[in-house]
Structure formats: C-alpha cells, structure tokens
C-alpha positions as CSV (number, residue, x, y, z in Angstrom):
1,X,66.2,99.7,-138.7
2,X,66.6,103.5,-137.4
3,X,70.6,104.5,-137.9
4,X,71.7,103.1,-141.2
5,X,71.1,101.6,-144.1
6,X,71.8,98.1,-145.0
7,X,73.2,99.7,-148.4
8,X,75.9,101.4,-146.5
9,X,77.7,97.5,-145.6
10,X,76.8,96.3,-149.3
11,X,80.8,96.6,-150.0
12,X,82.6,93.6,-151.1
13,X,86.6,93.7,-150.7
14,X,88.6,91.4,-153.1
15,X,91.7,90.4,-154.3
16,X,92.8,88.7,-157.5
17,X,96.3,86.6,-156.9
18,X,98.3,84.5,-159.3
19,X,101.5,84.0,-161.5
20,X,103.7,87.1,-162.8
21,X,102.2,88.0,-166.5
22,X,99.1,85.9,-165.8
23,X,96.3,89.0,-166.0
24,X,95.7,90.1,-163.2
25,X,95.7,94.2,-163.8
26,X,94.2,93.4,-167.1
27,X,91.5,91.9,-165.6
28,X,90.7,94.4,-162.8
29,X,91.6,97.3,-165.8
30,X,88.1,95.1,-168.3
31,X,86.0,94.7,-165.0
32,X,86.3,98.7,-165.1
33,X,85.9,99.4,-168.4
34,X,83.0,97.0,-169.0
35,X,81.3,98.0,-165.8
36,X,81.9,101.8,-166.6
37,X,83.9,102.3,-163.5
38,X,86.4,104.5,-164.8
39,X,86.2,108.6,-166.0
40,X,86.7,109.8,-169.3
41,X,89.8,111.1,-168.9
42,X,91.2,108.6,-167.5
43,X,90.4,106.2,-170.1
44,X,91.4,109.1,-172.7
45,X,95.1,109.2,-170.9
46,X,94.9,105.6,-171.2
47,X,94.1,104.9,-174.8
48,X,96.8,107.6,-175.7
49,X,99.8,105.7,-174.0
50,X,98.3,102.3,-174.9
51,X,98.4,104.0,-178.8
52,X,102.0,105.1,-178.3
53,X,102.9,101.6,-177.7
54,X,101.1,100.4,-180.5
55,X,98.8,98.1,-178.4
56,X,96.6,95.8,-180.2
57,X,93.3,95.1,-178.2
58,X,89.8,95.1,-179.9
59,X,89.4,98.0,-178.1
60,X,93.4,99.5,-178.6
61,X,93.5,99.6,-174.9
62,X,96.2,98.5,-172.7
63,X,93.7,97.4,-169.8
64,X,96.6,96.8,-167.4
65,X,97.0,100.8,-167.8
66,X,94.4,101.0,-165.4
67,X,95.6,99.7,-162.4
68,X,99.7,99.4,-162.3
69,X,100.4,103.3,-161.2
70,X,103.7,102.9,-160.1
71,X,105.5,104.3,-162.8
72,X,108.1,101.3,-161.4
73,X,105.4,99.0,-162.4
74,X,105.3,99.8,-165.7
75,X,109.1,100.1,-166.4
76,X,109.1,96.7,-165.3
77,X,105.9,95.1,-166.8
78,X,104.5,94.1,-163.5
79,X,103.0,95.0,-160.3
80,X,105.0,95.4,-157.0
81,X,103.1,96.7,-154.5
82,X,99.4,96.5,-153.8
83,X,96.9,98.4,-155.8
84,X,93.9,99.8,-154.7
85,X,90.9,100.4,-156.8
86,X,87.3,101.3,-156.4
87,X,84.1,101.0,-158.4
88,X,80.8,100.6,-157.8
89,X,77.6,98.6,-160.3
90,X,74.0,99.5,-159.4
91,X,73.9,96.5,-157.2
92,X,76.9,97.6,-155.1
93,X,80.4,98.4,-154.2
94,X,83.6,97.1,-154.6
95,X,87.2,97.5,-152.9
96,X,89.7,96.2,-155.1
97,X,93.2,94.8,-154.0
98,X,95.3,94.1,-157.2
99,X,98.1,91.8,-155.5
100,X,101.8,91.6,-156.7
101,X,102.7,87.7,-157.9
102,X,106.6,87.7,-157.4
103,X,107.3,85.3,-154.2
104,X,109.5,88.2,-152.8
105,X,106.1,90.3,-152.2
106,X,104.7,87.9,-150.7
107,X,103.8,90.1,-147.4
108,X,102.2,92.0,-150.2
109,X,99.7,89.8,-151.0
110,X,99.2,88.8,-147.3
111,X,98.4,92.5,-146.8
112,X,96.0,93.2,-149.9
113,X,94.3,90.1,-148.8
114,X,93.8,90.2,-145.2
115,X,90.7,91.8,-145.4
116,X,89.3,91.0,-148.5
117,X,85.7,88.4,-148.7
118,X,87.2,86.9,-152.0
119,X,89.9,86.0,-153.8
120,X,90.3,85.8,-157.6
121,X,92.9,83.4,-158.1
122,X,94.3,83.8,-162.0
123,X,95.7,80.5,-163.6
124,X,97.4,80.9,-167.2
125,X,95.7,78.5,-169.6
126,X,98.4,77.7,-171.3
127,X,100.5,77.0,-168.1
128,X,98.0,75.3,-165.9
129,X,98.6,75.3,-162.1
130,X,102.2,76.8,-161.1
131,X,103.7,77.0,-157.4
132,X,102.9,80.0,-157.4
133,X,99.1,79.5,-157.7
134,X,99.6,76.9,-155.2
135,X,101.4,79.3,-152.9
136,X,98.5,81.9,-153.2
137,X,95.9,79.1,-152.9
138,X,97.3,78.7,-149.0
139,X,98.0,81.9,-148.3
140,X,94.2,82.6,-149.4
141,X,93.3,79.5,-147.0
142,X,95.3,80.7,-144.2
143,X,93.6,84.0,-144.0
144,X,90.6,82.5,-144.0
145,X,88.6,84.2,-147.2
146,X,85.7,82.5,-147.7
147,X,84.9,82.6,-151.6
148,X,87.3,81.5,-154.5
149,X,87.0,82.1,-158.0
150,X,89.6,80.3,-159.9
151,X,89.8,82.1,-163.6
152,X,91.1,80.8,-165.8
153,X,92.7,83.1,-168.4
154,X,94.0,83.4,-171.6
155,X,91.5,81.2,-173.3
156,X,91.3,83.1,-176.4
157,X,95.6,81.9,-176.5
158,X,94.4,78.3,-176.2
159,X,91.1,78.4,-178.8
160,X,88.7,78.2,-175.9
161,X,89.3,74.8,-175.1
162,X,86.7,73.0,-172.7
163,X,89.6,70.1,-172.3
164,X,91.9,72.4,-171.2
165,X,89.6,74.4,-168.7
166,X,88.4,70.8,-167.8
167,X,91.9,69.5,-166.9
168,X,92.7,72.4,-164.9
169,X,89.3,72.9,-162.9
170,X,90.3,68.8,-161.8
171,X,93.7,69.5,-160.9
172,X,92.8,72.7,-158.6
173,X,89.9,70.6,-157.3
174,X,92.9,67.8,-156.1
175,X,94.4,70.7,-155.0
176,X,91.8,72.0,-152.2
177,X,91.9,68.2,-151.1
178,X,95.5,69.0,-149.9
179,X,94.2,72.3,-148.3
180,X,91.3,71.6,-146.1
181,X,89.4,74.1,-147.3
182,X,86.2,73.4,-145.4
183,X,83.6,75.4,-145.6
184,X,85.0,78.2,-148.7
185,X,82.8,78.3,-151.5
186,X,84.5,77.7,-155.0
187,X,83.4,78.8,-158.7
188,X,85.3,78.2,-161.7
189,X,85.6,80.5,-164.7
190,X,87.1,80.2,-167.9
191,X,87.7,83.9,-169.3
192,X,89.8,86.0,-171.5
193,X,90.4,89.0,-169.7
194,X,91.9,90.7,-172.7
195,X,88.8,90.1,-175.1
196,X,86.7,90.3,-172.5
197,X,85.0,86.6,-173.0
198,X,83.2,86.0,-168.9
199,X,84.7,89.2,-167.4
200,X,81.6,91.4,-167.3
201,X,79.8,89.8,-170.1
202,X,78.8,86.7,-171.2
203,X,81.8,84.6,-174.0
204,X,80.6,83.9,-177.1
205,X,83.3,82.0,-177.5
206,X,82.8,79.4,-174.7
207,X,79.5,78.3,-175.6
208,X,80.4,75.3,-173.4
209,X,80.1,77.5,-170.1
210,X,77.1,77.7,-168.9
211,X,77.9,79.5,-165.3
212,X,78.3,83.0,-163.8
213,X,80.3,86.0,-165.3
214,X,83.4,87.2,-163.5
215,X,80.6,90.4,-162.5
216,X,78.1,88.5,-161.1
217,X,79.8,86.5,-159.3
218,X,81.3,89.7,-157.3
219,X,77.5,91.3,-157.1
220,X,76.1,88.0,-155.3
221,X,78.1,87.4,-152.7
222,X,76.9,87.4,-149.2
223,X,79.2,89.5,-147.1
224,X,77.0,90.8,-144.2
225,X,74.7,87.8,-143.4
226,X,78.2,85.6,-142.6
227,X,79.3,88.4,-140.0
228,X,75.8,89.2,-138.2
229,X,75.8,85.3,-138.1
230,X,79.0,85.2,-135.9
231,X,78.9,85.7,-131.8
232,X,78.9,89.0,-131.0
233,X,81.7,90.9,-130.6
234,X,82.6,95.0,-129.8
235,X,86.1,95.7,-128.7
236,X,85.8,99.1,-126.8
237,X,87.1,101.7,-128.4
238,X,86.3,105.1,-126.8
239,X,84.3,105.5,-123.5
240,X,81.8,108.4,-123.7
241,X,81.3,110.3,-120.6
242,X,78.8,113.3,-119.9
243,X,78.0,115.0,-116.8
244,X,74.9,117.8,-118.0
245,X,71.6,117.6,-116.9
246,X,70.2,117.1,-121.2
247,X,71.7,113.8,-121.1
248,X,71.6,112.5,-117.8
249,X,75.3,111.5,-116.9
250,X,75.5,109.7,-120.0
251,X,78.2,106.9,-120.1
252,X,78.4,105.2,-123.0
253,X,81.1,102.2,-124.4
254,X,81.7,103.0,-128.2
255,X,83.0,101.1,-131.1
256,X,82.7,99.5,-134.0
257,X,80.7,95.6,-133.7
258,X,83.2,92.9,-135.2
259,X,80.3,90.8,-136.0
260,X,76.9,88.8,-134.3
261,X,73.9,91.4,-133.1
262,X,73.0,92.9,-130.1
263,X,69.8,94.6,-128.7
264,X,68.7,96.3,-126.1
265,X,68.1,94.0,-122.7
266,X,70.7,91.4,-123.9
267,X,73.0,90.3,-121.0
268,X,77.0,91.0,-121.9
269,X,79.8,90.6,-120.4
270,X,83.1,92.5,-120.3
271,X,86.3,91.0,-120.9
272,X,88.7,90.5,-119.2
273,X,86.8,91.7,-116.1
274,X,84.0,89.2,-116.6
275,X,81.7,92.2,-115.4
276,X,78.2,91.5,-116.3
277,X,75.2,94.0,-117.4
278,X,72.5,94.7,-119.9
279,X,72.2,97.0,-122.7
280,X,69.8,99.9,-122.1
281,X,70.0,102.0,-124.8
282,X,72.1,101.9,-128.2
283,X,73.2,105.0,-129.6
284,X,74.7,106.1,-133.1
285,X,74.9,109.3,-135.8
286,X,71.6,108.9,-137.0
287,X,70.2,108.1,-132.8
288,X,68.9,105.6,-130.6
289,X,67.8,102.1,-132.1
290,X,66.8,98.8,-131.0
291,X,69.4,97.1,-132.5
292,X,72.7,97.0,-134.1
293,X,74.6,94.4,-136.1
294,X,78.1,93.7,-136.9
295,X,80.3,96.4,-139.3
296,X,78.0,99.7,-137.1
297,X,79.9,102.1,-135.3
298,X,77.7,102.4,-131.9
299,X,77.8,103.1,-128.3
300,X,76.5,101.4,-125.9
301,X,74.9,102.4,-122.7
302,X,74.4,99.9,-120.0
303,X,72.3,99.4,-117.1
304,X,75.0,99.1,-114.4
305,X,78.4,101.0,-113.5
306,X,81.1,98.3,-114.8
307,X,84.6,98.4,-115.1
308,X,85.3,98.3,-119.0
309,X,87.9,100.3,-121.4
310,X,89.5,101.2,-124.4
311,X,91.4,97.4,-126.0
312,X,88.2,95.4,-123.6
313,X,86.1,92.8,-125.3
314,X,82.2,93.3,-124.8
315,X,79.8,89.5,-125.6
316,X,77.0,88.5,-124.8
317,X,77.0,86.2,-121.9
318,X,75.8,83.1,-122.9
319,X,78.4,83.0,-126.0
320,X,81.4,84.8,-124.3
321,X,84.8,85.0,-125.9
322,X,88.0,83.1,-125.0
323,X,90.7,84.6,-122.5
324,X,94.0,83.5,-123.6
325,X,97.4,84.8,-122.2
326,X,99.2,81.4,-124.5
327,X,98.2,80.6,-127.8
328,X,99.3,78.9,-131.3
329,X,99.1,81.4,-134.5
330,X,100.4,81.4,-137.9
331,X,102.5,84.5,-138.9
332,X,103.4,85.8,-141.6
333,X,106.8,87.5,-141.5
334,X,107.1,90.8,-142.8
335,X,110.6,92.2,-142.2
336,X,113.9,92.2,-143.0
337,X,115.0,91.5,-139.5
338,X,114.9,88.4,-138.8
339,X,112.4,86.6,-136.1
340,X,113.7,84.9,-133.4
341,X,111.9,83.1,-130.1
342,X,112.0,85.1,-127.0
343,X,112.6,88.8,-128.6
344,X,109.6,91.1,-127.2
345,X,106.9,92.8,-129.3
346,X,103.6,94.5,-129.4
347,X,100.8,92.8,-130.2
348,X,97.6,95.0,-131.4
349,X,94.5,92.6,-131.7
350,X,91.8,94.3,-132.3
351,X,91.6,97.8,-130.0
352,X,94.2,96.8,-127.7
353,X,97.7,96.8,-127.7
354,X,99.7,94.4,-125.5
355,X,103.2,93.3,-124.9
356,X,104.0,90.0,-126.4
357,X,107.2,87.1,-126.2
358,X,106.9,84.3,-129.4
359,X,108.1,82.1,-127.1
360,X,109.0,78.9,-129.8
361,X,108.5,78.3,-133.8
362,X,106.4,75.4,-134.0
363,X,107.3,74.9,-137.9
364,X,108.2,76.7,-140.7
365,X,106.0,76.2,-143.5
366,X,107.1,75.7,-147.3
367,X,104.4,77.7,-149.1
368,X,105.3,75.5,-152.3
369,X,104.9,71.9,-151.4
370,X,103.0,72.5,-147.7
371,X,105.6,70.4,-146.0
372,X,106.1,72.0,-142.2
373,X,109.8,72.2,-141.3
374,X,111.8,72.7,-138.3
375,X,113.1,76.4,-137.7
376,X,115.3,78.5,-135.1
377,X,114.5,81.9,-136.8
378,X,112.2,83.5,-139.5
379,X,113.3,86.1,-142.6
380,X,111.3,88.6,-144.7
381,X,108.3,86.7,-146.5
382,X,108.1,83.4,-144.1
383,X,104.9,81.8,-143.1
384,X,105.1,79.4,-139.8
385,X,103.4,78.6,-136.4
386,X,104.6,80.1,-133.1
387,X,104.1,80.1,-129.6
388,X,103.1,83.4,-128.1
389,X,103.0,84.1,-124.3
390,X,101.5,87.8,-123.9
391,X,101.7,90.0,-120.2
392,X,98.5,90.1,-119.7
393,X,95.4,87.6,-121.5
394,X,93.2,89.3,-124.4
395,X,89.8,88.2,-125.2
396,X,90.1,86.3,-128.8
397,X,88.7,83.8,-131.1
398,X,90.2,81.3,-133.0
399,X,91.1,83.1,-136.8
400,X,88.9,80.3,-138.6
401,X,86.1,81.2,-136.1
402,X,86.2,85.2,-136.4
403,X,88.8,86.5,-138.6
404,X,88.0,90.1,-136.8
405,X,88.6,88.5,-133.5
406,X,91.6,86.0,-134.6
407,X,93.3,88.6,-135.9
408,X,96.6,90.5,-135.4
409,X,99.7,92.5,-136.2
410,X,103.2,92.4,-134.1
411,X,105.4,95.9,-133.9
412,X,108.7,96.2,-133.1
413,X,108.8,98.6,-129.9
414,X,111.5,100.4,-131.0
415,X,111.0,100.7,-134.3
416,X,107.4,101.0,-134.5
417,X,107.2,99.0,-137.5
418,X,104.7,96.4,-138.5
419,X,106.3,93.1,-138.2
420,X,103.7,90.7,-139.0
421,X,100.7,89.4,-139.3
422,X,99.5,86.9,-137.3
423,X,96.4,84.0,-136.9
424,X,95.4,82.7,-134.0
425,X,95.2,79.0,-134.8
C-alpha cells in the first residue's frame, strides 16, 4: 500500500501492574538487558551504583536501576510515578509503561495504562493474589486492554514450584469469573525476573513449563489487525483548504483514523451534521493512495461540499457512530478536589472539546471487593459510574466497543487541569 509501511504501526504499548516490591522495574530493567535494549553506558552507570550497594545478582546488577529514575524512587525503594521506556527486538517495538503499585497512585496506573494493548500483571509467589492485584486486575478490565499476562515472580524464592504456580494460575482464573472479562486473551507465566528464568529466555529451572517466554509473548501480539477490524472512525482534526490553480481548490478533512478502513468511493457520513458524501481521493506524506487504515494520519477529499470541522466524527454510512448528548461512563477520579454532581466541566473526546454537567453518581466502586456503593461525591483516586449530560451531543462508541471512540478526559475550566478519565459504558 503507497504511503506507509505496515512496520511503522508494529508498536506494542504495555504496562506491567502489581503489588509494591513485587518486580515490576526489575522485570522491565531484564527484558532490557536480555533483549539488548539498553547503551553501554548506561548499563556501565548501572553496574557501578548496583556495586556500591553491594548487589548480589548473577550478573551484579541491580535491574530495577534501569527504570526507577526518580531519584525519589530510589530513596524510597519503589516507583511513584509512571515510567516510560523504549526498546525495540528485530521483530518490533515496544512502549513501556512501568506503573506505580501504592493504592494512592492509583490515577497513575490508570494513566500508564490507558493506552497500552497489554498488561503484565506481577503476582509475588510467595504471596499469591493480594487486593492489590485484584485492584489492578479491574482497573486493567475497565480500560478495556485486551491481553493479560499474569507472571508470576519470584519463583527462584519458592524452588520453582509447579504447585505453587498451579494454585495461583486457579485462583486468578476464579478471579476473571468475577470480572467478566469477555473476550481478553490470558497467558500465564511463571518467571524469576531477577535470574532471568522466562523473562527473555527460556527457565531451566521450570522444566514443567512448557509455554511462551515473557519476550515472545510481547513480539506476537496482534495490535493492528484488532483496530482495522473496528467500524471506521476519523475525528476531523484540521480542514485543508487551497485556492491555486496546481491543486485545484483542494479541500481536504485531515486526521488521524481511530480504527476500521476506508477507500476511495466509500459512502461516509459526518457527524453530527449527518451530511453524506464519498471519498475521492485520500492523501498523506508519502501521496495519494487507495486506501488507508486505522493509526494513518490522512486527509480526505470528498466528492461533495459538506459541512464538517475540527472535533466532527467522519463513518462510513452503513456503520455510523452513535449521537449521544446523555450517557453512563465510569471515571476515574484524578484530583484532589473533590467530584460532585452538577459542577460543570470540559469534556475532550477525541478532537473535540465540549462543555459537560455529571449530572448523578450512579455508584461508587470498591476497587478491592467490587461491591458498587452509594455516593454523593468523589475524592482523588475513586473509580465510579456517572451520569453526564453534555451541551451539545458528540459522536461516540461505547468504551468496550472502541476504546478510541469511548474515550475521554474531563478539565476543570478554570483550572485547566485534567480531572479524570472517563469510559463511556
């Protein structure tokens, strides 16, 4: 296909969740020494501080070194913000989004995961299944990430037990009963992310396990095909306008496709107008193509003069999106104001920005025991169901359906701060 490569959306965005002191920068710091994803001199800087704390590792490396940079972090022993790090194997990239596990930070982890395609969720061997695992498991479910691996670490501290991986791997399993996971696909790992045992390479020590490395799993995941797969859907951005006589009063609706396909002669239709016409040309960097598919940047030229802008909604006729002005959505509270019904916001979903009333809490959820409770307000770190009326109606999907589409973040108008993040249920 003219205008990009396929290589280009090869990127695969995770997370890895779980207790306080249960891995998880050590694991992210072995996937990137094992996969070679770090520099020399980083790993030199490294091995000198983890040798100045006289850190025993069959390597003498302090692996969590590699991703806690917040010189709080490591005062403290833990992480407390969200880390980001990037590496890449010959069979493609990855976006890394190393999660703090203190309930506290719990917008946190609701940011580092909001984007991600999968979540690593760590479970201490020796501990089994905490709240806290339970609490990430829903959050994970709430945002709608599609592939789990549960891993679970610190084998070598429990002599690489098959009972005890067994036991655990049946009481998560009850777990997603409780969840409703649906359609989330689900591996189960037993590592040791300080030895290495299942990380990047194969255990020696679990010669019991018989599945996928930590690695592989990562490198064959399906992220596109789930996403061209979807209806179509291209919030406008930017209209292009020309007036010369090279490009022929060239008019053009640009942005970025939130997933499903489109081609030239398909029949769309512009929300909230409900204008109608058909593509005529499709435009990008690299030129004019046939076709595009979801995660392109591209503009689109259409046949007829319609009335579409920046924050509208372009589908394709027969598979249009939803006008709502009232809908359900679960939030996630991220301030230290508190929340209450009736107090006015902005809502940006997707390109478009929109003023917004939560008109009633439907529940208040207890991320521990998933029992919904009655509530009057919400404080920093909640997660519960409310009633939104907006001014005027956006075109959206339900968050299960299209997480692009389902999507979105309240700010406080005078503020200008980011509020939450919100689901459309």
């Amino acid at each position: 296909m003219q205008g990009f490569s396929m290589e280009e959306f090869d990127i695969l965005k995770f997370t890895t969740v779980g207790s306080v002191d249960d891995g998880k920068s050590t694991l992210i710091g072995r996937l990137l020494y094992d996969s070679k994803g770090i520099f020399e001199d980083q790993l030199a800087a490294v091995a000198k501080t983890s040798n100045k704390k006289g850190f025993e590792s069959d390597e003498g490396i302090d692996f969590a070194l590699l991703t806690d940079g917040l010189a709080a972090e490591r005062e403290q022993g833990i992480t407390i913000d969200v880390a980001y790090r990037y590496f890449n194997t010959p069979k493609r990239k990855f976006i890394i989004a190393d999660t703090p596990g203190h309930e506290q930070y719990t917008r946190n982890m609701v940011t580092g995961a909001s984007t991600a395609h999968l979540t690593i969720i760590l479970i201490d061997a020796r501990k089994g299944i905490l709240d806290q695992s339970r609490r990430h498991a829903l959050i994970s479910t709430l945002l709608g990430i599609p592939n789990f691996v549960i891993a679970v670490n610190k084998m070598d501290l429990v002599d690489y037990s098959e009972e005890v991986f067994n036991n655990i791997v049946a009481d998560f399993k009850e777990l997603m009963s409780k969840l409703e996971l649906g359609a989330a696909n689900f591996s189960f790992v037993p590592i040791s992310a300080l030895k290495g045992d299942n990380v990047v390479n194969k255990g020696a020590n679990t010669p019991w396990y018989n599945g996928p490395t930590i690695l592989e799993i990562l490198e064959g995941v399906d992220v596109q095909s789930s996403l061209t797969e979807k209806k179509f859907r291209m919030p406008v951005q930017y209209v292009i306008r020309t007036d010369n006589a090279e490009t022929q009063d060239y008019r053009g609706f640009a942005g970025q496709i939130s997933s499903g396909t489109v081609k030239v002669g398909d029949e769309l239709i512009s929300l909230p107008s409900g204008m109608k016409s058909k593509v005529k040309a499709i435009t990008s960097y690299g030129g004019d193509q046939e076709q595009a598919i979801a995660k392109q940047s591209v503009s689109l030229v259409l046949e007829d003069e319609i009335d579409t802008s920046r924050g509208d909604m372009l589908s394709k006729l027969d598979e249009a999106a939803e006008l709502v002005k009232e809908f359900d959505a679960n939030i996630c509270w991220m301030s230290e104001d508190k929340f209450e019904p009736r107090k006015k916001y902005l809502l940006k979903h997707t390109s478009n920005k929109i003023k917004a009333m939560g008109t009633d809490i439907n529940y208040r959820l207890d991320i521990n025991n998933y029992e919904k409770q009655d509530a009057t307000e919400l404080g920093l770190n909640d997660i519960a169901n409310v009633k939104f009326k907006l001014l005027k109606p956006i075109a959206a999907d339900s968050y299960q359906e299209n997480r692009n589409t389902g999507g979105f973040i309240l700010i406080d108008e005078l503020t200008n701060n980011t509020v939450a993040a919100g689901m459309i249920s």
